[in-house]
N, C-alpha and C positions, 0 to 999 in steps of 0.2 A: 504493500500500500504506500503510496508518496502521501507522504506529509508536508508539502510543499504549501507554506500558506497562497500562495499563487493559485494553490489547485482548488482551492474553497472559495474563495475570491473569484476564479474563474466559474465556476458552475455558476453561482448568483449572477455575474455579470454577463455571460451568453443569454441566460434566463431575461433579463432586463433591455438586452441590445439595443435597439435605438431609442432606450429610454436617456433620461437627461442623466449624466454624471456628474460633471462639474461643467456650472454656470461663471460667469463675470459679467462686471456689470461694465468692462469692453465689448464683452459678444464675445469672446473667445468663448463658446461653449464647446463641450466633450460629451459625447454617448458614452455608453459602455461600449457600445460595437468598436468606438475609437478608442478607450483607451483597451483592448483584447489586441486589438490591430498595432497599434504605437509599440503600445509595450513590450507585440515581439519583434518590431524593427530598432528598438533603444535595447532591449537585450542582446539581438545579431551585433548593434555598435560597440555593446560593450565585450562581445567576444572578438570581432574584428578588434579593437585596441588590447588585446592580450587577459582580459579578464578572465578566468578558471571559477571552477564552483571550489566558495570557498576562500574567495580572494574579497579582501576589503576594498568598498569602492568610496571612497571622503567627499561628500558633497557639500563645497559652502558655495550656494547661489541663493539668488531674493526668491519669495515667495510664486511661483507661477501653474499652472496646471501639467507642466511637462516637468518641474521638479516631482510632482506625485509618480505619474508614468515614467520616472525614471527610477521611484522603489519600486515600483511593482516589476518594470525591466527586471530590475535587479535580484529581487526574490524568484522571476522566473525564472530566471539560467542559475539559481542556485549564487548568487555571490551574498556579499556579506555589508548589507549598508550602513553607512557611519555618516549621519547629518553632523554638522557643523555649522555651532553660531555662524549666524553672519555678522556679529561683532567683536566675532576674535581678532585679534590682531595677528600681523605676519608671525613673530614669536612665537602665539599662542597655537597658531597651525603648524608651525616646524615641531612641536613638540608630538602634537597628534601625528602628524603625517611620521615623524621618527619613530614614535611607540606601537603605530597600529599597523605601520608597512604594507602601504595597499598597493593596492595593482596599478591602481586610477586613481586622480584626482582630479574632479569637476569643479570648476570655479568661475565666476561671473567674467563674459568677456572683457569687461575694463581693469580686471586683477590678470589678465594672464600674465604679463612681465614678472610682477611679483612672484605668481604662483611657479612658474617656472624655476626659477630663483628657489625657492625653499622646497621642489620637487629634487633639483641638482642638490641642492644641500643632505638633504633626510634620503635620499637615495631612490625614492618614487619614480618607477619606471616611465608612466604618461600621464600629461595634464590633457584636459578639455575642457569646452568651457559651454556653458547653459547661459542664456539669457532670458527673462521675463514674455519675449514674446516670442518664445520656441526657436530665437537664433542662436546664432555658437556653431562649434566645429560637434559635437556631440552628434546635434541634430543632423548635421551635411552626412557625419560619419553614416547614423543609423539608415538616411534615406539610401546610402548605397551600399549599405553592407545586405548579405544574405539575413531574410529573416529569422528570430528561431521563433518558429510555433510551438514546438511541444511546452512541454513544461520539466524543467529538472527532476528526477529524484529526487529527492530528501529526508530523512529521518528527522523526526518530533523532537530532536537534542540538537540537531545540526544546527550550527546560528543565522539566527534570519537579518539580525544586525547588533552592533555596538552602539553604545551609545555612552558618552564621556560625562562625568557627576566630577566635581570638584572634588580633590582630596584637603583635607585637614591639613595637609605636611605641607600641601602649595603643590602639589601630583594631582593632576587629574587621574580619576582610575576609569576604565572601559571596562561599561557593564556590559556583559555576554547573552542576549537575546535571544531564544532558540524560535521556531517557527509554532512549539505547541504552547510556549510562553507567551508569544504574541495572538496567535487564535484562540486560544482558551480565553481569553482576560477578552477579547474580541464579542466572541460568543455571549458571555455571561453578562457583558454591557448591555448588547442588544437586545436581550431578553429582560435584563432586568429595569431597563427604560424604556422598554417597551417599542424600539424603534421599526421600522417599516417603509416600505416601498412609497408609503405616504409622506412621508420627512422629507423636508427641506432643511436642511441645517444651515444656518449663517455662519461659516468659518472666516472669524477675522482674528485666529491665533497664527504667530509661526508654526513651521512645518519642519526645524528644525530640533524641537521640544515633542517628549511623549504625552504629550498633551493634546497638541496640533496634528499631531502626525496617526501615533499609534490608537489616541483612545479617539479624537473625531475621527482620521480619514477611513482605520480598519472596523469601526461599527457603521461607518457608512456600507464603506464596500459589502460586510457581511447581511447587512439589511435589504440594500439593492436602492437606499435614498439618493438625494443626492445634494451636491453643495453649490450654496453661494459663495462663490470663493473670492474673498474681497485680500489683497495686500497688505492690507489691516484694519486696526480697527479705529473707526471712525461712526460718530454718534450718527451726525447726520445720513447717512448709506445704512445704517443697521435700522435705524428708525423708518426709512423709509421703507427697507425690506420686513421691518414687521406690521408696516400700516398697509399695504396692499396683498399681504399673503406672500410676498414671496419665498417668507422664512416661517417654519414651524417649531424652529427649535432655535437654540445658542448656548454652545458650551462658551464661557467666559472665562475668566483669571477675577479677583473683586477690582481691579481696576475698571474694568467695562460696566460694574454694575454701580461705584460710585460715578462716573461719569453719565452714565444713566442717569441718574437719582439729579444729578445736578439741571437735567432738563426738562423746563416745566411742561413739552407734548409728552411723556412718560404717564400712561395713563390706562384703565382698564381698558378702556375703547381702543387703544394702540397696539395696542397688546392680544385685541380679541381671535385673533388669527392664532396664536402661538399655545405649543403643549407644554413644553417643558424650558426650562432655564436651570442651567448647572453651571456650577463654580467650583474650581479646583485651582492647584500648584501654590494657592499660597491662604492663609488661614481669612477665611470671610466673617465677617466681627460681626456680632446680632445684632448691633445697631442695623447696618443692613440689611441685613436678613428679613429684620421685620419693617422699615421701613420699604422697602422694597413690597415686601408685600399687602401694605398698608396703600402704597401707591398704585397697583396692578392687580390686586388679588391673587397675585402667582406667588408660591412660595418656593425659593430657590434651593436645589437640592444640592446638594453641599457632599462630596465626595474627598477622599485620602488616596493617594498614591505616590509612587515613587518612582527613580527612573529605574532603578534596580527590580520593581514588581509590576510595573504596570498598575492599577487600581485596588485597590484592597479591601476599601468599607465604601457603603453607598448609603445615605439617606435614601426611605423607602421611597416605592413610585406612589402605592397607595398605600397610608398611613402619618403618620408626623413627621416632621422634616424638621427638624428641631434644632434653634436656631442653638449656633456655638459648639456642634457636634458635626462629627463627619458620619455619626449614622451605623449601620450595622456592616459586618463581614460580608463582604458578595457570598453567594453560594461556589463552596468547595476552595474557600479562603479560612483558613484559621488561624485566630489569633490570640496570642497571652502577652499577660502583662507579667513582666520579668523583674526582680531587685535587681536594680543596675547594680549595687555596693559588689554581688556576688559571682562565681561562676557555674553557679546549680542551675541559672535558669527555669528554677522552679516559679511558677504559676503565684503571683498573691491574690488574695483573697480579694471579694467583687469588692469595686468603691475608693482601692488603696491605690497609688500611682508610683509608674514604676515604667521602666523599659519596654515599648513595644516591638514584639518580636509575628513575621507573618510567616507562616508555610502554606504553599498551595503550588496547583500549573502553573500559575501566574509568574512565581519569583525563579529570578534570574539563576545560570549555572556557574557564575562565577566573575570575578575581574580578571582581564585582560592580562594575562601576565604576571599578576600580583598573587599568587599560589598562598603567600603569608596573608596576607589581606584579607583574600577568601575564607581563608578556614577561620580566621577571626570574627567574621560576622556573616559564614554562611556554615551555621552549626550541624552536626553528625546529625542529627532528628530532622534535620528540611526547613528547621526554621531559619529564619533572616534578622537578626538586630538589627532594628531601622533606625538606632538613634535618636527616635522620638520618645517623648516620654507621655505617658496618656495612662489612662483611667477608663474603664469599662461601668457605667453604673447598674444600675436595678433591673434594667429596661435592655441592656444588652447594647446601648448605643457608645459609641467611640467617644472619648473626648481625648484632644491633643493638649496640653497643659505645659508643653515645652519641648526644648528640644537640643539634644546633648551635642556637645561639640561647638555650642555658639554659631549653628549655621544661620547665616542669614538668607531669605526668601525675599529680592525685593523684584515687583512688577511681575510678581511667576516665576522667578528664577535665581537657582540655588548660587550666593555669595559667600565662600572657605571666606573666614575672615584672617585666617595667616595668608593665603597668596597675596592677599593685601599687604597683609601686615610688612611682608619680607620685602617689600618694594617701596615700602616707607621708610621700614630700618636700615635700607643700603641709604639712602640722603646722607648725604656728611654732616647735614646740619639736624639729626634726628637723633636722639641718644635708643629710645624705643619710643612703639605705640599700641595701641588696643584700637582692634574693629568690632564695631559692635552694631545691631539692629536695633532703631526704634521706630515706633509707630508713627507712620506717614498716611495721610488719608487719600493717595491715592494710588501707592506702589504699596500699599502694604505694609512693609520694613524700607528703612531709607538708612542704605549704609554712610556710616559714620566713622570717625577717624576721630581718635583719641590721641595726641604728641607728646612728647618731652623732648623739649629739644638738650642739646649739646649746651655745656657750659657755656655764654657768652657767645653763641649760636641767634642767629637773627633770618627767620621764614615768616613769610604768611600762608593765609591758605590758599590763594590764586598759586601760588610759587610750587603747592604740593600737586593742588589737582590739575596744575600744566605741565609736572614731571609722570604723572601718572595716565596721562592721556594717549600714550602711543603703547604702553604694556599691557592695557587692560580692555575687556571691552566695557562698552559706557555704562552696563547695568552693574558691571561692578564699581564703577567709581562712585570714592564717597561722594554726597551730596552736600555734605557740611564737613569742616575740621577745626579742632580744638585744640588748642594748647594749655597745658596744664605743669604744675611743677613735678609733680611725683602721680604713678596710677596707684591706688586703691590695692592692696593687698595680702592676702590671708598668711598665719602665719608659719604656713610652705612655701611662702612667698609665691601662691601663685596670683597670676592678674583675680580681682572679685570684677566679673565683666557685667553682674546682676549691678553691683552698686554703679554702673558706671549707665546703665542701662535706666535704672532708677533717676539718675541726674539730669542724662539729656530726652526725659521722655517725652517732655512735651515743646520740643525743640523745632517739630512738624506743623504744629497743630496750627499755624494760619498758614502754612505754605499752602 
C-alpha cells in the first residue's frame, strides 16, 4: 500500500476536478484538474534538476498558488519539503541550507544572486527560482521537463517534510515530518471541524508556517474545499470576502481577530455567511474571545499545536468553546500533564500544573540530526515534552499557563530569546542582556530586549535594532530596548526573566 500523502490528496482531488481549488482575488484561479496536472509537471522539474525521493527540496518564495503545487510536486515524487521564512536573512539560510543539504533550493527571482552565493557556500547542488505569478526558471524547467504522473511509493514513516522551530542554544532544530504525521493530524481536522466540499476558506496566513500550510492547505485538500488565497492578511479583502459569501470559514493567528474587533462593519450581518472562525500559533486572550463574540455571535475556537505535532487539542465544534483554553485532545491524541522538577514523567493529579507532554500519529519522528535532542524530548513511551506548561481541569479542557524555556510567540511565531540574546552580547558596547515576551495587543508577545551595557559604554536603542536588522528576520527583532544597571537575579545566579516580564508589562499597552 503507498502511503504517499499525495495519494489521499489525489483520490479527493480527481473526485472534485474542475471544481475550484485555489481562488485570488487576481483571477489567478486553480481547479483540482490543474493542480493533479501542475503538480506532475513541477515534480518531472524537480527530477529533471537532480531531485531523488528522499532529497530535501528548501523553498523561501512569497506566498502564490504555484508555491502550494510545488509541495504537493514535491510529496508526489517522494522528496522531502523544507519551507523557509521569507524573512530569514542570507545567514539564517546558509545555516539551513548547511544543516539540511538539499538537492534544491527555490528562491524568489530577485534573490537568485544571493541565493547562489550561499548555495556555492553550504554546498547545495541547484538553485531555482519561483515567483508570485508562476515565473522563474522552476516553472520554464517543469513546462519542458517529462511529466511524472504516477505517484511515489512511500511508507507512513518516510518524511513528507522538515520543518525548522528555533532552538534554545540559538540552533535551529528540523522537525522530521513523516506522511502519516501529516495525514492523520489532516484527517482528524476535517472531521472534527467539520469541513466539506462546501468550504471556502479565507487563507491570509503564510504558507511557510504549519499553520498556513499543513493545518489550512492539507484539510483543504483532504475535504475537497477550496481557498481564497489572498498574500495576506488584510481587513478590508477579508471583510469583503465575508460580506458576499465568498469565504465560509478563517483560520487566523489573534492578530486578525484584534484587527477585526478594531472595525466598526464587524458585525452579525457581516459575518452571516461564515461557519467557523479558528485561532491558533499564538495564545488568544478572552478578552477577545468574548468580545468577538459579543460583536458577531461566533465564538472563536481556539486550538494548540506545535510545529513538532501538528494540532493536538481542539475547542469542540459542538459544545463550549471556552474562552482562555485550547479545548480538549483531538481524537487519538493523548495527553499528560508531567512535574517538570522530575524524570518519572508520571501523570499529576487533575487541576495541578505541570509539563505538557503529547503522544499520538500526529507527533513528529525526530530532529534532524540532533539524535541527543530527540531522545530528550521525544521519550521511550511516544510521548513529546512540549515545553509548555498547562493544566487539564474538571471538564477535561486544556489550559496553557506558561511556557518553559522563555519562548516567545510574537505575530504567530516562535522567538528563542538567546538567538537574540547572542547577537546583542557580541556588541562591544553590551556587557549582557535578557529577551523577554510581553503582552502587545496586536502581535501577541512583543519581543523585548533587556541591556547592561559595558562600563563607561554609550548605545541607544536605534544603534541596537540597526545592528540587528540584517541577522535577524523582522519578527524576531525586538520592538523596544532597555537599559538597565544590573538584571534581576536568583541566587544560582540565574536571569529571574518573570520579574523582568512583570516590569515591562505594560510597556505595549497604547502601542
Amino acid at each position: 500500500m503507498n502511503h504517499n500523502l499525495f495519494e489521499t490528496f489525489a483520490r479527493r482531488m480527481n473526485a472534485r476536478n474542475q471544481s475550484a481549488f485555489i481562488v485570488t482575488p487576481e483571477g489567478r484561479d486553480f481547479t483540482y484538474a490543474d493542480a493533479v496536472s501542475l503538480s506532475a509537471r513541477l515534480a518531472g522539474g524537480l527530477i529533471a534538476l537532480g531531485v531523488k525521493p528522499g532529497d530535501r527540496v528548501a523553498v523561501q518564495v512569497d506566498k502564490s498558488p504555484e508555491a502550494i503545487l510545488l509541495y504537493l510536486a514535491c510529496l508526489r515524487m517522494g522528496g522531502v519539503y523544507l519551507p523557509l521564512n521569507t524573512g530569514y536573512t542570507a545567514a539564517e539560510i546558509g545555516y539551513f541550507l548547511a544543516d539540511a543539504e538539499p538537492a534544491l533550493f527555490v528562491c524568489r527571482p530577485e534573490s537568485i544572486a544571493d541565493a547562489r552565493q550561499i548555495a556555492a557556500d553550504t554546498g547545495c547542488p541547484q538553485v531555482a527560482t519561483l515567483g508570485v505569478t508562476g515565473d522563474g526558471s522552476l516553472m520554464a524547467t517543469a513546462t519542458s521537463a517529462e511529466p511524472f504522473e504516477r505517484i511515489e511509493e512511500r511508507a507512513e514513516n518516510d518524511l513528507a517534510a522538515i520543518l525548522y522551530t528555533s532552538g534554545t542554544t540559538g540552533r535551529s532544530k528540523g522537525a522530521m515530518l513523516t506522511h502519516r504525521n501529516l495525514g492523520s493530524n489532516a484527517k482528524t481536522l476535517m472531521e472534527t471541524w467539520r469541513f466539506s466540499e462546501a468550504d471556502r476558506l479565507i487563507h491570509a496566513l503564510p504558507i511557510f508556517h504549519t499553520h498556513g500550510l499543513f493545518v489550512a492547505c492539507n484539510v483543504i485538500l483532504m475535504s475537497g474545499a477550496s481557498m481564497l488565497f489572498l498574500s495576506r492578511f488584510d481587513v478590508d479583502t477579508v471583510i469583503e470576502a465575508m460580506a458576499d459569501g465568498t469565504g465560509t470559514t478563517l483560520m487566523g493567528v489573534p492578530t486578525f481577530y484584534t484587527r477585526l474587533l478594531q472595525d466598526d462593519r464587524l458585525t452579525p450581518e457581516l459575518t452571516r455567511h461564515m461557519r467557523l472562525f479558528t485561532s491558533g500559533s499564538a495564545p488568544l486572550t478572552a478578552e477577545t474571545h468574548r468580545e468577538f463574540e459579543k460583536r458577531t455571535g461566533h465564538a472563536i475556537l481556539e486550538r494548540y499545536g506545535m510545529t513538532e505535532t501538528n494540532m493536538n487539542t481542539s475547542n469542540p465544534y459542538e459544545g463550549d468553546r471556552i474562552a482562555g483554553t485550547v479545548g480538549l485532545p483531538l481524537p487519538g491524541v493523548e495527553l499528560r500533564v508531567a512535574n517538570p522538577e522530575t524524570d518519572t514523567h508520571q501523570p499529576l493529579p487533575q487541576g495541578e500544573i505541570g509539563m505538557l507532554e503529547v503522544r499520538g500519529p500526529n507527533v513528529f519522528i525526530g530532529y534532524w540530526r540532533m539524535p541527543e535532542k530527540t531522545r530528550a524530548e521525544l521519550l521511550d513511551d511516544g510521548f513529546f515534552v512540549t515545553g509548555d506548561l498547562g493544566m487539564i481541569d474538571e471538564r477535561g479542557y486544556v489550559h496553557i499557563v506558561g511556557r518553559d524555556k522563555d519562548l516567545v510567540i510574537s505575530g504567530g511565531f516562535n522567538v528563542y530569546p538567546k538567538e537574540v540574546e547572542q547577537l546583542i552580547d557580541d556588541m562591544d558596547a553590551v556587557l549582557e542582556s535578557a529577551v523577554i515576551g510581553v503582552p502587545h495587543p496586536d502581535f501577541g508577545e512583543g519581543v523585548t530586549a533587556v541591556i547592561v551595557l559595558q562600563p563607561d559604554a554609550s548605545i541607544d536603542e536605534a544603534d541596537v535594532t540597526a545592528a540587528l536588522k540584517s541577522h535577524l528576520a523582522k519578527y524576531k527583532q525586538p520592538k523596544r530596548v532597555f537599559f538597565v544597571d544590573s538584571l534581576p537575579r536568583n541566587t544560582m545566579g540565574k536571569v529571574q526573566k518573570n520579574q523582568l516580564r512583570e516590569t515591562y508589562k505594560d510597556i505595549y499597552a497604547n502601542a
